[in-house]
DSSP file (Angstrom, degrees, kcal/mol; ACC not computed):
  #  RESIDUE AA STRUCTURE BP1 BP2  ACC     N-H-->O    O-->H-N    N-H-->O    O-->H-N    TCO  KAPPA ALPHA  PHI   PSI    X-CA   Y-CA   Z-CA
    1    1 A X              0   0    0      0, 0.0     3,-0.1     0, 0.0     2,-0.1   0.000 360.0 360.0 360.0 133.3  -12.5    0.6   18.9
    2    2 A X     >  -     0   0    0      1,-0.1     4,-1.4     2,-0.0     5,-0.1  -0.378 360.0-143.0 -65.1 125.7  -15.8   -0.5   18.9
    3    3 A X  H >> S+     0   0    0      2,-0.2     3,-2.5     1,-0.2     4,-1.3   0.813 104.1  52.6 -86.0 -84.3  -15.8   -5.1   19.4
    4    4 A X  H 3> S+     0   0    0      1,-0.3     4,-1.5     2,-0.2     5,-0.2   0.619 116.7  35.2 -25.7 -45.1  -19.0   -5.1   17.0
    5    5 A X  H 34 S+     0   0    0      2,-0.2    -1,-0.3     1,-0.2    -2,-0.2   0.909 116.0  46.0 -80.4 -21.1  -17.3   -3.1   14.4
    6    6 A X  H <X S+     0   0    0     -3,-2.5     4,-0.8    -4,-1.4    -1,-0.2   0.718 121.7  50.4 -97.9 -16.4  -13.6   -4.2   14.4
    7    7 A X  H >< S+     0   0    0     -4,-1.3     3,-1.7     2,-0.2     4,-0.2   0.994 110.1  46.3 -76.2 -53.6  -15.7   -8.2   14.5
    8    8 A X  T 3< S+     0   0    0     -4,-1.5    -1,-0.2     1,-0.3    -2,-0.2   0.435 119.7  40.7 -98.2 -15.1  -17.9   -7.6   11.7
    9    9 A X  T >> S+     0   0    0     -5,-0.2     4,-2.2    -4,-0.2     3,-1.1   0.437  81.3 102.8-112.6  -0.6  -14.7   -6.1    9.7
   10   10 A X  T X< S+     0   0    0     -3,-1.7     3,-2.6    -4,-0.8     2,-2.2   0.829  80.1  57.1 -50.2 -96.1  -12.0   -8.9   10.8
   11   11 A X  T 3> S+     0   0    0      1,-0.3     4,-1.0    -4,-0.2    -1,-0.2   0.440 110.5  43.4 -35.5 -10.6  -12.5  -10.6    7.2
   12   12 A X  H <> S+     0   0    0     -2,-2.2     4,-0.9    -3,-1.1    -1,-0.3   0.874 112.5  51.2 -68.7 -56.6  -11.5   -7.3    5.4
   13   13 A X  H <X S+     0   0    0     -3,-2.6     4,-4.4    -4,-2.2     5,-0.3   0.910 107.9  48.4 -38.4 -60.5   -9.0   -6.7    7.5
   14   14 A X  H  4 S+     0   0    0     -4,-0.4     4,-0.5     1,-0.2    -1,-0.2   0.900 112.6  51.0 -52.2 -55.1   -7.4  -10.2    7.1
   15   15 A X  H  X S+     0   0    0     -4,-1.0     4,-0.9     2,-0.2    -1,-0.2   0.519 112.7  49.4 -38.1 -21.7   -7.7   -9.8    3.1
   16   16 A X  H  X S+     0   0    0     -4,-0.9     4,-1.1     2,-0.2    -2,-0.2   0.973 111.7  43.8 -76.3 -50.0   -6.0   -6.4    3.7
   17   17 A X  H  < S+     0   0    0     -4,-4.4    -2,-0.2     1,-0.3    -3,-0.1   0.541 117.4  52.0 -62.5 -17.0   -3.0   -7.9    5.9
   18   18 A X  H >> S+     0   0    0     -4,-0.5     3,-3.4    -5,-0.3     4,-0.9   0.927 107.5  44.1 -99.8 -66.2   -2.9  -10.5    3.4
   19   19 A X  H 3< S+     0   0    0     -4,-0.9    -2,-0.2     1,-0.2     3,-0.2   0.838 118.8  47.8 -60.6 -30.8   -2.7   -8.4    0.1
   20   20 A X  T 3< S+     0   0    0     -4,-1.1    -1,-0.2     1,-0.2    -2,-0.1   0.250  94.9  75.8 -88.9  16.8    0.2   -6.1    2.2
   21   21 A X  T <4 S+     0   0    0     -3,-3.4    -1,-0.2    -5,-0.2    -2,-0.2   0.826  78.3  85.0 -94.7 -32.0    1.9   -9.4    3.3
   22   22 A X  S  X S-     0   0    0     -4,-0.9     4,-0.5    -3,-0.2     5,-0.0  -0.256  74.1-152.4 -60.9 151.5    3.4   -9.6   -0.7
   23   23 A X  H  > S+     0   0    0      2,-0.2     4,-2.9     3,-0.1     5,-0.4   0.595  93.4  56.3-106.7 -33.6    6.5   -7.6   -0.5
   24   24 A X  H  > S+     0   0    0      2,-0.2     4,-1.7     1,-0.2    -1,-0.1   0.896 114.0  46.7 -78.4  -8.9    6.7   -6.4   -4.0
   25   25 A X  H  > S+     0   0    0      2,-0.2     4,-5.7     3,-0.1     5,-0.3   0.846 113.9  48.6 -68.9 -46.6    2.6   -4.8   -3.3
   26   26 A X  H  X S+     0   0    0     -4,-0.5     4,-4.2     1,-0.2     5,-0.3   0.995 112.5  47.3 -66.2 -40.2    4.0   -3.5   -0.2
   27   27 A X  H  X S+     0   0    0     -4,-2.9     4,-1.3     1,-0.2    -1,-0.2   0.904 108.8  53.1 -48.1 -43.6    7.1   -2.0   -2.2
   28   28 A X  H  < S+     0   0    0     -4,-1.7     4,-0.4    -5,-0.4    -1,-0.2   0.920 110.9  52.5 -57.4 -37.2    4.9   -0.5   -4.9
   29   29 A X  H >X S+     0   0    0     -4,-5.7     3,-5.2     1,-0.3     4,-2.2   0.988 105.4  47.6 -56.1 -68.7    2.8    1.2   -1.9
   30   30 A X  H >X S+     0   0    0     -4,-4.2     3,-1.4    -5,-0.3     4,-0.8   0.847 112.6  50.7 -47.9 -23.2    5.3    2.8   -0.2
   31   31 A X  H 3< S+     0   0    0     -4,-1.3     4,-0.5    -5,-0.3    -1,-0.2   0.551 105.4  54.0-101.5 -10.8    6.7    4.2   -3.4
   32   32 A X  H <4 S+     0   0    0     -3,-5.2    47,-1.2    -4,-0.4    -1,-0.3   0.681 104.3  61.1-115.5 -24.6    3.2    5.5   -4.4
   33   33 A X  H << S+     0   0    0     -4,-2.2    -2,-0.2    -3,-1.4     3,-0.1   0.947  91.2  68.9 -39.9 -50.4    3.3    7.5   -0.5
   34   34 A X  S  < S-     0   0    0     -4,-0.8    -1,-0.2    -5,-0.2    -2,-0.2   0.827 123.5 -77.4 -67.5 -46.6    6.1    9.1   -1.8
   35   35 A X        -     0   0    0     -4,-0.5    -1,-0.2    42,-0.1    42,-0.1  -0.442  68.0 -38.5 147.8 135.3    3.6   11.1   -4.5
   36   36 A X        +     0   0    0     -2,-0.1     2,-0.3    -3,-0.1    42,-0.2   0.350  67.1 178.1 -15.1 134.2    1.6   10.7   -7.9
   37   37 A X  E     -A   77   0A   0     40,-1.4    40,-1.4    38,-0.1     2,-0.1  -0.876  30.4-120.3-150.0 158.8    4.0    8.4  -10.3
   38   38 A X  E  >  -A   76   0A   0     -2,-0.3     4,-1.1    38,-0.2     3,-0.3  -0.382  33.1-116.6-121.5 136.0    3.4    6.9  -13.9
   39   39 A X  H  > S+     0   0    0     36,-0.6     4,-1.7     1,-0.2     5,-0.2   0.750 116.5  56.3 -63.1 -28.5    3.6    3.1  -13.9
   40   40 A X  H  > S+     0   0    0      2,-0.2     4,-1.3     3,-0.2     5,-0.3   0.879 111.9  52.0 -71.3 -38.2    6.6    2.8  -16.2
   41   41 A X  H >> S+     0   0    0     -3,-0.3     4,-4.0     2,-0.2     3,-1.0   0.922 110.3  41.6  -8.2-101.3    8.1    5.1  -13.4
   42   42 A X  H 3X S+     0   0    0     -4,-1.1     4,-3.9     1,-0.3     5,-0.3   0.832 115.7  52.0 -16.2 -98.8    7.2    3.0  -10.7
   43   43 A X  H 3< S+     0   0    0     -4,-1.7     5,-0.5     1,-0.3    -1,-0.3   0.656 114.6  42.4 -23.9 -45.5    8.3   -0.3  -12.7
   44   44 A X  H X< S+     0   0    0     -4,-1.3     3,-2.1    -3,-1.0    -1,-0.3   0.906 114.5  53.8 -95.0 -47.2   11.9    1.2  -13.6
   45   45 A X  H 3< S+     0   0    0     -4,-4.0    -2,-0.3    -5,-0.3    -3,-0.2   0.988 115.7  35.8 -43.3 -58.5   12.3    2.6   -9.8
   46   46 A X  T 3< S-     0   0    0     -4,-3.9    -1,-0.3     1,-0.1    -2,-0.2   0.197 111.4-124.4 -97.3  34.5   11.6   -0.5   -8.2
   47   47 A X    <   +     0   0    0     -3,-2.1    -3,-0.2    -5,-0.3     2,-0.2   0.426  68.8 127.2  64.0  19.8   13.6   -2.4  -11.1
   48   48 A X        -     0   0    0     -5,-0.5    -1,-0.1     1,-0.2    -2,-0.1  -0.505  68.4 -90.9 -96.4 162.9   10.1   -5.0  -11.9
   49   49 A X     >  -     0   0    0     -2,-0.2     4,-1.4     1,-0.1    -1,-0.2  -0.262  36.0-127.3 -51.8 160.9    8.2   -5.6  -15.9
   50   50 A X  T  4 S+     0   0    0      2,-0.2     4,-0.4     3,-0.1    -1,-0.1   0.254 113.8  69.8 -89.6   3.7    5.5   -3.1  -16.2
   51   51 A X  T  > S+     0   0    0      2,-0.2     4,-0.5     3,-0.1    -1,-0.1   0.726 106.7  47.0-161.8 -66.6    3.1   -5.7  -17.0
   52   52 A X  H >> S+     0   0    0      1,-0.2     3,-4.0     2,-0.2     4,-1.6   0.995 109.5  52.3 -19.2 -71.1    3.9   -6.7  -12.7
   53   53 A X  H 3X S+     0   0    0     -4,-1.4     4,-0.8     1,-0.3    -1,-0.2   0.869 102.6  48.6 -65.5 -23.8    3.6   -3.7  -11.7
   54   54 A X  H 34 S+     0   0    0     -4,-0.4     4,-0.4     2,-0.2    -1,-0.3   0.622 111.7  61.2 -86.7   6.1    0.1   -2.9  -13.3
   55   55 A X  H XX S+     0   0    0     -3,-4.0     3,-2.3    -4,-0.5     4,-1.1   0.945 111.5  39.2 -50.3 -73.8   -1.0   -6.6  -11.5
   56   56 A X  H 3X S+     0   0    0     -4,-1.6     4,-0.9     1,-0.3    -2,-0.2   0.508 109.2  51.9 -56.2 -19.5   -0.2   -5.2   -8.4
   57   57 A X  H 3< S+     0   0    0     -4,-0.8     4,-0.3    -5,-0.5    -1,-0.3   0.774 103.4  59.6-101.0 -25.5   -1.3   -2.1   -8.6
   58   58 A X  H X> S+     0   0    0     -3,-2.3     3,-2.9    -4,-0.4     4,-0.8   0.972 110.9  56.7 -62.9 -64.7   -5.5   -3.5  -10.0
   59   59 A X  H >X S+     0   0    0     -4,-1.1     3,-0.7     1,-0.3     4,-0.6   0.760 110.4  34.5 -58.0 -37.3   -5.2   -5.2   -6.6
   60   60 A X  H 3<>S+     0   0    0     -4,-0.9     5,-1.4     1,-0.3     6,-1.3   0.574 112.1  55.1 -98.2  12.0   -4.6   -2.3   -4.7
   61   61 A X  H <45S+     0   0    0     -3,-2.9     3,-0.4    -4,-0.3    -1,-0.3   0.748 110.9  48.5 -86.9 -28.5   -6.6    0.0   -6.4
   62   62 A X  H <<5S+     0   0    0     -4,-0.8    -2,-0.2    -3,-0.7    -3,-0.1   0.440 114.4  52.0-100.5   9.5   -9.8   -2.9   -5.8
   63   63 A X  T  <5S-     0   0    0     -4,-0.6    -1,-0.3    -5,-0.3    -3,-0.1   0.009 118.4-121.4-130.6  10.5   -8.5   -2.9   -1.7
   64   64 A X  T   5S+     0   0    0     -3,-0.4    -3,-0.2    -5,-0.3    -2,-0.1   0.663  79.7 120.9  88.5  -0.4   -8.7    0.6   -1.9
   65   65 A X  S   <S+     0   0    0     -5,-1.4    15,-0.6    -6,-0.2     2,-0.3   0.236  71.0  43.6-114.1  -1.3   -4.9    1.5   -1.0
   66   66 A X  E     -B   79   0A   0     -6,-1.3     2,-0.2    13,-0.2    13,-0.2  -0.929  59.5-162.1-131.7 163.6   -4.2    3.4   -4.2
   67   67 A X  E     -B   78   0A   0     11,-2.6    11,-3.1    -2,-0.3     2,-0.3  -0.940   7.6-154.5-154.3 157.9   -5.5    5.9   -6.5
   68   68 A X  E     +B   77   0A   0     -2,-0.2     2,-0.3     9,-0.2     9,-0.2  -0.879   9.4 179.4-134.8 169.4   -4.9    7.0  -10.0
   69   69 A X  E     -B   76   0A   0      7,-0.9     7,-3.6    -2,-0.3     2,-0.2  -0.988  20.4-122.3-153.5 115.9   -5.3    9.9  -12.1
   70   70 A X  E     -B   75   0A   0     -2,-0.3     5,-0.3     5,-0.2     2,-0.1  -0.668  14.6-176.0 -88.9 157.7   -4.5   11.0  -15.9
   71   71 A X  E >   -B   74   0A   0      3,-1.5     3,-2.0     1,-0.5     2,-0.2  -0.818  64.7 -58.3-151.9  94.4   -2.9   13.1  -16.9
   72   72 A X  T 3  S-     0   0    0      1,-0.2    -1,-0.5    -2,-0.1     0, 0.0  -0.626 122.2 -22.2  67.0-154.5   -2.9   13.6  -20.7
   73   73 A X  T 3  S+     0   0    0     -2,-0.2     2,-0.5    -3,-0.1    -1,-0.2   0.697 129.4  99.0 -60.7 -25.3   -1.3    9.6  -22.1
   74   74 A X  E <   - B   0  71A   0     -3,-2.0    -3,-1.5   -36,-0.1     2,-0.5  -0.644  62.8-165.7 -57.7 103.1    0.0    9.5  -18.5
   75   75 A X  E     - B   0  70A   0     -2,-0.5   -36,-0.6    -5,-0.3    -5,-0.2  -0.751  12.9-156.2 -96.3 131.1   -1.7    7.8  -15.6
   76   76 A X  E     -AB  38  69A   0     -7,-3.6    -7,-0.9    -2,-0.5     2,-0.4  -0.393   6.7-163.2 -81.7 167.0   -0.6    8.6  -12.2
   77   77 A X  E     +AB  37  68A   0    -40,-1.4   -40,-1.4    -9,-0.2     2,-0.3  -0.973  16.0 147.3-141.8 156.3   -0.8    6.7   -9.1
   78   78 A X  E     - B   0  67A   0    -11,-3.1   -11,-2.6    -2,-0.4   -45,-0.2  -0.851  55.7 -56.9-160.5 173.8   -0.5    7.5   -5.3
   79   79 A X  E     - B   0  66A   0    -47,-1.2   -13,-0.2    -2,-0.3    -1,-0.2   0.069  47.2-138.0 -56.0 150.1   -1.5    6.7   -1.9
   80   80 A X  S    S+     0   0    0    -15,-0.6     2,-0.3     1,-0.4    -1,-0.1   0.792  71.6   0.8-100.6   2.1   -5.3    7.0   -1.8
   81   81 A X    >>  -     0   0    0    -16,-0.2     4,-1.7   -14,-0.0     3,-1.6  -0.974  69.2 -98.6-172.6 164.0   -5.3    8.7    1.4
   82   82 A X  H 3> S+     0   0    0     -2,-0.3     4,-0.7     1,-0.3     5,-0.0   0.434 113.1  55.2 -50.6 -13.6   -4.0   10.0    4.2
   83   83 A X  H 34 S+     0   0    0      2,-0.2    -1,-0.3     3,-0.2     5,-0.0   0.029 103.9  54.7-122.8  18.7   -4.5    6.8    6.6
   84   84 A X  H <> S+     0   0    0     -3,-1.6     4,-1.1     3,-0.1     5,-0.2   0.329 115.4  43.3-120.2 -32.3   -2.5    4.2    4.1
   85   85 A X  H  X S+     0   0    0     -4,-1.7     4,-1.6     1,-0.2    -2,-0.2   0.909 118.3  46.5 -65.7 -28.7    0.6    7.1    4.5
   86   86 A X  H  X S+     0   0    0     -4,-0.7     4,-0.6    -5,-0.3    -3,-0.2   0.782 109.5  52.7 -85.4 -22.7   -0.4    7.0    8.1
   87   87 A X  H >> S+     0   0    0      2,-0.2     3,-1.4     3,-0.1     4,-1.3   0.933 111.6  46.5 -81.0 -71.1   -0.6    3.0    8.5
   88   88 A X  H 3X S+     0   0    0     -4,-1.1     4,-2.3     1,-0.3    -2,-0.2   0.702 107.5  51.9 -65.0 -15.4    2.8    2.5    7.2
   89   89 A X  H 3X S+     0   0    0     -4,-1.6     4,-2.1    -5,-0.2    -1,-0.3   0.805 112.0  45.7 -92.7 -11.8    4.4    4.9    9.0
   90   90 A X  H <X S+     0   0    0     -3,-1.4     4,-2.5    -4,-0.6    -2,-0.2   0.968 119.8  46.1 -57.4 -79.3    3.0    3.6   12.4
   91   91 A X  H  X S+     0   0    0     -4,-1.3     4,-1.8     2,-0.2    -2,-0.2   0.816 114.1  44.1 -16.4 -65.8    4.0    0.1   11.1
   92   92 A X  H  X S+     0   0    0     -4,-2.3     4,-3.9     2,-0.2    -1,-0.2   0.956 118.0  45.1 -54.2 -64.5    7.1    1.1   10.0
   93   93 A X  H  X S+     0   0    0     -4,-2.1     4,-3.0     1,-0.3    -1,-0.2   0.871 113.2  52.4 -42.2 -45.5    7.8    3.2   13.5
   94   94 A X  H  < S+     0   0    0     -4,-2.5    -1,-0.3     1,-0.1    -2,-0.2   0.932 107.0  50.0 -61.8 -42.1    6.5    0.3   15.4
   95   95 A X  H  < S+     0   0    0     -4,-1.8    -2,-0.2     1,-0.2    -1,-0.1   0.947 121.3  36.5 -54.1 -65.3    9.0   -2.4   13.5
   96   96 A X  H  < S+     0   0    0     -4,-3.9    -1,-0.2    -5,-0.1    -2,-0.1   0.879  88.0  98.3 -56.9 -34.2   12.2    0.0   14.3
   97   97 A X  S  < S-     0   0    0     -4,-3.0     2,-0.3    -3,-0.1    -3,-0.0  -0.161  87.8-104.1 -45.6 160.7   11.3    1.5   18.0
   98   98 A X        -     0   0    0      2,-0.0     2,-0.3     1,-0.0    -1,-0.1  -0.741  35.3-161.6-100.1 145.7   13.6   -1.0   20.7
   99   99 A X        -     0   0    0     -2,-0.3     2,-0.3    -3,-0.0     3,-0.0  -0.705  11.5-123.8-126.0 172.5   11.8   -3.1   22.2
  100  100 A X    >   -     0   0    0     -2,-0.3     3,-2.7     1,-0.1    -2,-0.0  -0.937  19.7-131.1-153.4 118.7   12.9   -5.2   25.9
  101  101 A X  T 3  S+     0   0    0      1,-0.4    -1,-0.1    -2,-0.3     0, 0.0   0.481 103.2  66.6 -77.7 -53.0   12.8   -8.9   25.7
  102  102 A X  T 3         0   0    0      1,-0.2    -1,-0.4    -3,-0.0    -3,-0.0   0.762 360.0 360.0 -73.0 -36.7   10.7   -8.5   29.3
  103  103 A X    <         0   0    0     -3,-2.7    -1,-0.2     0, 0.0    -2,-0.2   0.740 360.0 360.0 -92.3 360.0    7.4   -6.8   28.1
């Protein structure tokens, strides 16, 4: 990484890390890796109002980290790319790998 570009993008970044710091955002994401799902879906899977979940979800549609799709009265939503499946499973991997107290 490039210091001019990753300095000139820190305050995105921080606004990202900050919008994925909410747990019920981050829950709606992963779930939306998983593959296109209909908000009422979504809302009854992960056991929140529907009226949440379509909060949470403008925000991460305006951060970029979703996308949706109709279909007929349905609208779907999912990951919006490959590199929001591919940050959380890096995340994820890094949280679980063992780590030693010395490095």
């Amino acid at each position: 990484m490039q210091t001019s570009t990753v300095d000139s993008h820190l305050p995105q970044l921080a606004d990202l890390f900050r919008l994925l710091g909410d747990t019920t955002r981050l829950r709606i994401l992963v779930t939306c890796v998983s593959g296109p799902i209909a908000v009422g879906d979504l809302a009854a899977t992960l056991e929140l109002a529907q009226t949440l979940v379509s909060h949470h979800l403008r925000l991460l549609r305006a951060a970029r980290l979703v996308k949706f799709e109709r279909q007929g009265k349905h609208v779907l939503y999912s990951a919006a790319d490959q590199h929001v499946s591919d940050m959380l499973k890096d995340m994820l991997d890094h949280i679980v790998e063992p780590h030693s107290e010395t490095e």
